[in-house]
C-alpha positions in Angstrom: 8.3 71.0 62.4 5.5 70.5 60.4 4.0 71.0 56.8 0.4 72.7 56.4 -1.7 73.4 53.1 -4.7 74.8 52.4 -6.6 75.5 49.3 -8.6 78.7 49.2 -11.9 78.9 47.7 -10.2 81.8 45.4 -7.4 79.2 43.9 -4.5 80.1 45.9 -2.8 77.5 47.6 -1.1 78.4 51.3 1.3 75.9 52.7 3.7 76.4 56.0 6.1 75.1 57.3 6.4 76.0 61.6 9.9 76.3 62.9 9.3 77.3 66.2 12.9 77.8 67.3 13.3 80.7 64.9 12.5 83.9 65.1 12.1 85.1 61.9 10.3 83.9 58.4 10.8 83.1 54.8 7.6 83.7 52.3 6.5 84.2 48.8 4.5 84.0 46.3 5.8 81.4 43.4 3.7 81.4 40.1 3.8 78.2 38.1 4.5 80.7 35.1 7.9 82.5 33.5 9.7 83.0 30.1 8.6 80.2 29.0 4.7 81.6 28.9 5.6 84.1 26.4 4.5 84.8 23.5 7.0 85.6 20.3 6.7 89.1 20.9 6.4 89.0 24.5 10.5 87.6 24.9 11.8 89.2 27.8 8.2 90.2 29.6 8.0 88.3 31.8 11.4 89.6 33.7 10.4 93.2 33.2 7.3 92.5 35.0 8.9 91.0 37.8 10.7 94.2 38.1 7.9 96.3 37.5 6.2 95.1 40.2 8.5 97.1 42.9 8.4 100.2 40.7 4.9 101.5 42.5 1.6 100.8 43.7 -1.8 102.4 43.9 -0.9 103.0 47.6 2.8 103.0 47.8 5.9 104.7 45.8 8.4 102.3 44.2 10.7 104.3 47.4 7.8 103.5 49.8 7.8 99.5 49.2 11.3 99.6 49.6 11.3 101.8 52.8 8.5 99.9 54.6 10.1 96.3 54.4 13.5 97.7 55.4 12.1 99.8 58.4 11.6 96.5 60.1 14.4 95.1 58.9 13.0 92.8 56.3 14.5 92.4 52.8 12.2 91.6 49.5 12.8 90.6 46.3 12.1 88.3 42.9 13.5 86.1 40.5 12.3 85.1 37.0 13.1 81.3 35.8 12.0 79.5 32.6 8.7 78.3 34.3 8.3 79.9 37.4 8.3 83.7 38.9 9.2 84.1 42.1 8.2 87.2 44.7 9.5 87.2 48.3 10.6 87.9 51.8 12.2 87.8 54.8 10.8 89.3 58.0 10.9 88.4 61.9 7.6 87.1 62.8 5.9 90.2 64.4 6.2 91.3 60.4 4.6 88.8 58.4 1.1 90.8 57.9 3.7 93.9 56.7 5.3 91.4 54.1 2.1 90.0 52.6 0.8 93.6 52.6 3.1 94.5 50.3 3.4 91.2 48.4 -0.4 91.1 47.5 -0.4 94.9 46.8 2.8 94.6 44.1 1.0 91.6 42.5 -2.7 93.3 42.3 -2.2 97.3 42.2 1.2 97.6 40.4 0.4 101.3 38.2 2.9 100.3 35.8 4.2 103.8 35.1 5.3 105.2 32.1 7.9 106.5 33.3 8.9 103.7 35.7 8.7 101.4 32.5 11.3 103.8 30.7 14.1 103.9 33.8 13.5 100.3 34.2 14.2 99.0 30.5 17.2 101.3 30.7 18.4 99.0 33.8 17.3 95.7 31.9 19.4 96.7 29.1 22.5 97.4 30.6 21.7 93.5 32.3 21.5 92.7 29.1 24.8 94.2 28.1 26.8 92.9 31.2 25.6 89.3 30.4 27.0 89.5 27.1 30.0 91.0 28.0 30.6 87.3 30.4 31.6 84.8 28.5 30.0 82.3 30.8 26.8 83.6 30.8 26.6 83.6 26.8 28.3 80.1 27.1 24.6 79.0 29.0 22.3 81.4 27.0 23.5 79.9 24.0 23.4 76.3 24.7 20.0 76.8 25.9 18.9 78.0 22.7 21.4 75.6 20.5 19.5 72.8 22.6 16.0 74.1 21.6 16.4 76.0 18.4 13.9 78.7 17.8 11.5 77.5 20.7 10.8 79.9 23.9 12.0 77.2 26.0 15.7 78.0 24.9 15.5 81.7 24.7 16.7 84.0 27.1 15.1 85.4 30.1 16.6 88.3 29.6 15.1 89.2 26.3 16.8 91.4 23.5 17.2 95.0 23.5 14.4 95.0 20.6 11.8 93.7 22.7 12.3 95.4 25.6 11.8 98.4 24.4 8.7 97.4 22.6 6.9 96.9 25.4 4.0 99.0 26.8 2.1 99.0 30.0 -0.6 97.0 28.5 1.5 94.3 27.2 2.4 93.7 30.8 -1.0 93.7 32.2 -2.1 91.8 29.2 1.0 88.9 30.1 0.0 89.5 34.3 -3.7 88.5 33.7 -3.5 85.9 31.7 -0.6 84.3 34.2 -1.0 85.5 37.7 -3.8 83.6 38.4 -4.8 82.2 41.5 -5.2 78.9 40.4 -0.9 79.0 39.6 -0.1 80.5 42.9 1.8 79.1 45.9 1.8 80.8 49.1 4.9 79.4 51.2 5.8 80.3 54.4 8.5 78.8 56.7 9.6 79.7 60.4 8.1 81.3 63.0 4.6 81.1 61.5 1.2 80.4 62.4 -0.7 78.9 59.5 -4.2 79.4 60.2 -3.3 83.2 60.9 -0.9 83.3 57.7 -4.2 81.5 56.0 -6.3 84.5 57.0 -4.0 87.0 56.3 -3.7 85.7 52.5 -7.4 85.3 52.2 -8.0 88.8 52.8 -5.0 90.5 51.2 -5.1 88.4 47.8 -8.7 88.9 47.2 -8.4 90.7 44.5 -6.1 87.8 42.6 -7.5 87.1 39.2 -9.4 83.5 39.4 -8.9 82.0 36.1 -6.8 83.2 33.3 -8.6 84.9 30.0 -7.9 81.7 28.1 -5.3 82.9 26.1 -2.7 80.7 27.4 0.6 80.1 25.6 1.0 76.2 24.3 4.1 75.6 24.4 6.0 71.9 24.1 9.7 71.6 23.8 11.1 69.5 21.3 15.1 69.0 22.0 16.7 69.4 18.6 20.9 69.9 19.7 23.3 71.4 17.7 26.4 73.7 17.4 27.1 77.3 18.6 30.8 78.6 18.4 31.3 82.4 19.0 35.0 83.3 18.5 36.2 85.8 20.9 39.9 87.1 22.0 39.6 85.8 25.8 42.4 83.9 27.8 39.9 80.8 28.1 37.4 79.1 26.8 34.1 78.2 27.7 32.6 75.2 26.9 29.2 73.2 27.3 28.6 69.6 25.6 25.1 68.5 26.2 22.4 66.1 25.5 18.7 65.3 25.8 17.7 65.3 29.8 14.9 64.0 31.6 11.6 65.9 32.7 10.6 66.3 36.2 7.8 63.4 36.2 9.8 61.0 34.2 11.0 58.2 35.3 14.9 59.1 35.1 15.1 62.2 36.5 15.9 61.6 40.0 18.3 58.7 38.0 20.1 61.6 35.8 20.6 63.8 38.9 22.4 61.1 40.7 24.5 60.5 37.3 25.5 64.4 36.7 26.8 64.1 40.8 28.8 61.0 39.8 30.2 62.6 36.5 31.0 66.5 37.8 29.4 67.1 40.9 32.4 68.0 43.0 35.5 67.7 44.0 35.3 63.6 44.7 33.5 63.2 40.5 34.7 61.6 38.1 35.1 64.8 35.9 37.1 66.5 38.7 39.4 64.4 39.8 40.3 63.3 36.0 40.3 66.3 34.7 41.2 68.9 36.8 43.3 67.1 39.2 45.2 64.3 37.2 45.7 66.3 34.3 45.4 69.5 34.8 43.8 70.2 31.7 41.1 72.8 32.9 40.6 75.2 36.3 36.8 74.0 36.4 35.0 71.3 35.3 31.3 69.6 36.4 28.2 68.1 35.1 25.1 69.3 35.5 21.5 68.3 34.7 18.2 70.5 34.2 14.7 69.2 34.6 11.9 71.0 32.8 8.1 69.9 32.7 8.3 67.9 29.6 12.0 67.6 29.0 15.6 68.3 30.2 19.0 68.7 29.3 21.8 67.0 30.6 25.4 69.3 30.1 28.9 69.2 30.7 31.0 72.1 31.7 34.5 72.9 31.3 36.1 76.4 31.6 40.3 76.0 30.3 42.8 77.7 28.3 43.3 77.7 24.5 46.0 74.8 24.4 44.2 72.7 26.6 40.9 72.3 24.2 42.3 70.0 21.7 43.2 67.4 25.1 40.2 68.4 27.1 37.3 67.2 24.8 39.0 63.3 23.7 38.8 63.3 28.1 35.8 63.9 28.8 34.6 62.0 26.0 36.3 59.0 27.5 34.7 59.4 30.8 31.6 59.5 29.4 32.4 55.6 27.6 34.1 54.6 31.2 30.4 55.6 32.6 28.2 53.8 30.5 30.3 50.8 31.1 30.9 50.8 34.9 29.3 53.1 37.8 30.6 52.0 41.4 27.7 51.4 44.4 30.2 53.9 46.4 29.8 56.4 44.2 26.2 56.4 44.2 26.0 56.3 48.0 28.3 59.4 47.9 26.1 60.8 45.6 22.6 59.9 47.6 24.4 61.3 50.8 25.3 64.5 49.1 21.8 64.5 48.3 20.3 63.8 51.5 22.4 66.1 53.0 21.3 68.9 50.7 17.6 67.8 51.6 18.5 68.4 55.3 20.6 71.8 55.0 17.6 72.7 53.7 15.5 72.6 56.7 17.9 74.7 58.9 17.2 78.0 56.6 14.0 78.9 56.2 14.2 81.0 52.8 15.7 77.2 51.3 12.8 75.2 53.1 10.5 77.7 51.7 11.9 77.8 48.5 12.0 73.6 48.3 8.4 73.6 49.0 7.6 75.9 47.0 9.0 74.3 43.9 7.7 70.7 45.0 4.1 72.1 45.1 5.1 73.6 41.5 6.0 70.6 40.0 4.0 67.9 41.8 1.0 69.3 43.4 2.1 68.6 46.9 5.3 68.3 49.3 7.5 65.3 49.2 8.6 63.9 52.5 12.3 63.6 52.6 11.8 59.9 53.1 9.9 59.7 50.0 12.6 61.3 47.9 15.6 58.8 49.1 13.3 56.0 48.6 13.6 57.1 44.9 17.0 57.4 44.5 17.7 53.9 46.6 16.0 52.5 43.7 19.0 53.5 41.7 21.4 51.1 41.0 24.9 50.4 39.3 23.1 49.1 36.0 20.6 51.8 36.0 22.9 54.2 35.7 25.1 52.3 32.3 22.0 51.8 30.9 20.8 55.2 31.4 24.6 56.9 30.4 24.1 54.7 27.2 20.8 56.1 26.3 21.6 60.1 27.1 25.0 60.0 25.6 25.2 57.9 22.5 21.3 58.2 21.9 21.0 61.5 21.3 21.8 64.8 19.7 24.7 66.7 20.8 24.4 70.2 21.7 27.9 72.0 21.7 28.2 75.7 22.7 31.6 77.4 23.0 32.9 80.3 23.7 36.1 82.4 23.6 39.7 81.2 21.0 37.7 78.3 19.9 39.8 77.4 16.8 41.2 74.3 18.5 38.1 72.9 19.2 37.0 69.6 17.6 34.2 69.4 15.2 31.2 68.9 16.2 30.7 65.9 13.6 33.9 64.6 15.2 33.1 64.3 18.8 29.2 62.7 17.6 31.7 60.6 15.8 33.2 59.1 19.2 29.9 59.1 20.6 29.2 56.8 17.8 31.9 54.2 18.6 30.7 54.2 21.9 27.3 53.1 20.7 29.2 50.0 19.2 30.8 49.5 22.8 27.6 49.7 24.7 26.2 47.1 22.1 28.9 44.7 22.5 28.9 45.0 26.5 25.0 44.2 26.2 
């Protein structure tokens, strides 16, 4: 196997990935550009273009795109994150000029029907309505935006109901032109493909890709602020998130604070896990987890458990969170870097994850990251790394609490900081 890229004179970049073995192929289009690139009265745009771009064509019925890709077998579809938009396939091989037909043609000669629009804010609503009727979904919307308060950063992708229904055809084309530029698109491929033909292909089917945005850009930098979110509903559990500042994809702890969310909560073998759930018994799921942005991050804890169980729950997990910053076992890091090696290695036995993993490495760093490269980073990590680090994100910072469900149990925010506080005093007297 082997990794290709190429730079087109337009701004796109194309890189491959040849499994020869296989017999089919993962590609798409990734743009370095997603809810995050809004403007204030833009929230939610960004998702209802990504739908919109299925809903018809110059050449081809919203019915047709869907007909043509499943006549052969193929499946296409899109996601929407903070910073990046996503638009992809998967084909056999003898398909790919089909798929990057229809890919190029739903980013460049989307009609945007009125009517379309209309049906297709109905849909987005009702999403909108199913995520706030799950308790765990609001749970994460909400600590995103109780992390950064009133910033787009924290908002949901989603949008409201308010703004979706403001929007007009040429409010989208005015957010596609100024974002779906070449110069922020990827072109990944991974399989059974040929990457000067794939190349070629792209060349001539993209040419109509905008070159450089309008320079209207959206500056946008994320300030963490933390802070307190309780929504009291009648539910048989309650979900909770505890959080704190995270790392950014280029700094230097973010490989550090992954490899400190596995120790704390990332499976069945954590520290979280095994103290929690399995000891005590105080929760059916508990884990850590920690997102990396381009500028910042947030590191979280979640725990889902029933209304009795809160007031025990939070002085636990509080205390593994001192036992960490205090003492972090070279096993458990090795468990940890194997998990993540063999995460890196999965990988490369599905194409639609190899494509998706290069894809988001040429996002974030310009190029693809031999696997070797990465474990190099994270044998850097050591015992005392990771108490000095745990020190820093969890007595150093802001808390961000978000809870939802028969919260009355649940300690005060100004209480748990409180803990946090003493453990500052630990840390110092350990140093």
């Amino acid at each position: 196997m082997s990794v290709e890229c190429t730079r087109l004179e337009s701004g796109l970049t194309v890189v491959t990935e040849t499994m020869p073995h296989l017999e089919s192929v993962a590609l798409g289009v990734w743009i370095k550009s997603g809810s995050r690139d809004e403007t204030a009265s833009e929230h939610g745009i960004a998702h209802l273009l990504e739908h919109m771009a299925f809903k018809g064509t110059a050449k081809r019925t919203a019915r047709q795109i869907a007909e043509e890709i499943e006549n052969v077998g193929g499946e296409v579809n899109a996601a929407t994150s903070v910073e990046t938009t996503s638009y992809y396939a998967r084909i056999l091989k003898d398909h790919v000029p089909l798929a990057i037909d229809i890919l190029a043609d739903i980013l460049t000669h989307s009609v945007l029907d009125e009517n379309e629009l209309l049906r297709e804010k109905h849909v987005i609503l009702q999403e909108i309505g199913a995520a706030i009727d799950t308790p765990d979904d609001v749970v994460f919307d909400k600590f995103s935006s109780t992390a950064f308060r009133d910033q787009t950063i924290g908002r949901s992708i989603l949008g409201t109901p308010e703004t979706v229904q403001s929007f007009t055809p040429d409010q989208i084309r005015s957010y596609l032109q100024r974002n779906y530029t070449a110069e922020k698109m990827t072109i990944v491929a991974a399989g059974a493909v040929d990457h000067d033909t794939l190349v070629r292909l792209v060349d001539d089917r993209f040419s109509d890709i905008l070159h450089t945005p309008d320079g209207s850009e959206v500056e946008t930098t994320a300030t963490y602020t933390g802070g307190e979110y309780r929504e009291k509903r009648d539910l048989m559990d309650v979900q909770l998130l505890i959080g704190f500042e995270g790392r950014a994809y280029h700094a230097r702890d973010f490989y550090a604070s992954q490899i400190l969310a596995n120790v704390l909560g990332g499976g069945m073998s954590s520290r979280l896990f095994q103290e929690v759930r399995e000891h005590r018994g105080l929760c059916y799921s508990v884990y850590a987890l920690h997102w990396g942005f381009s500028d910042t991050g947030i590191f979280g804890i979640h725990a889902a458990t029933g209304q009795e169980d809160v007031p025990e729950l939070i002085p636990v997990i509080l205390n593994e969170l001192h036992k960490v910053a205090e003492r972090v076992d070279v096993s458990e890091i090795e468990r940890a870097r194997a998990q993540f090696r063999a995460g890196l290695l999965m990988a490369h036995e599905s194409p639609a994850a190899r494509a998706s993993q290069i894809a988001r490495q040429m996002l974030l760093y310009g190029r693809t990251i031999p696997n070797e490269e990465l474990m190099d980073r994270l044998a850097g990590i050591t015992p005392e790394r990771l108490t000095d680090l745990s020190g820093r994100l969890f007595f150093d910072t802001p808390i961000t609490l978000s809870a939802v469900g028969p919260v009355d149990t649940l300690m005060a925010v100004e209480d748990i900081a409180s803990k946090l506080t003493t453990g500052r005093e630990r840390q110092a007297a350990i140093g």
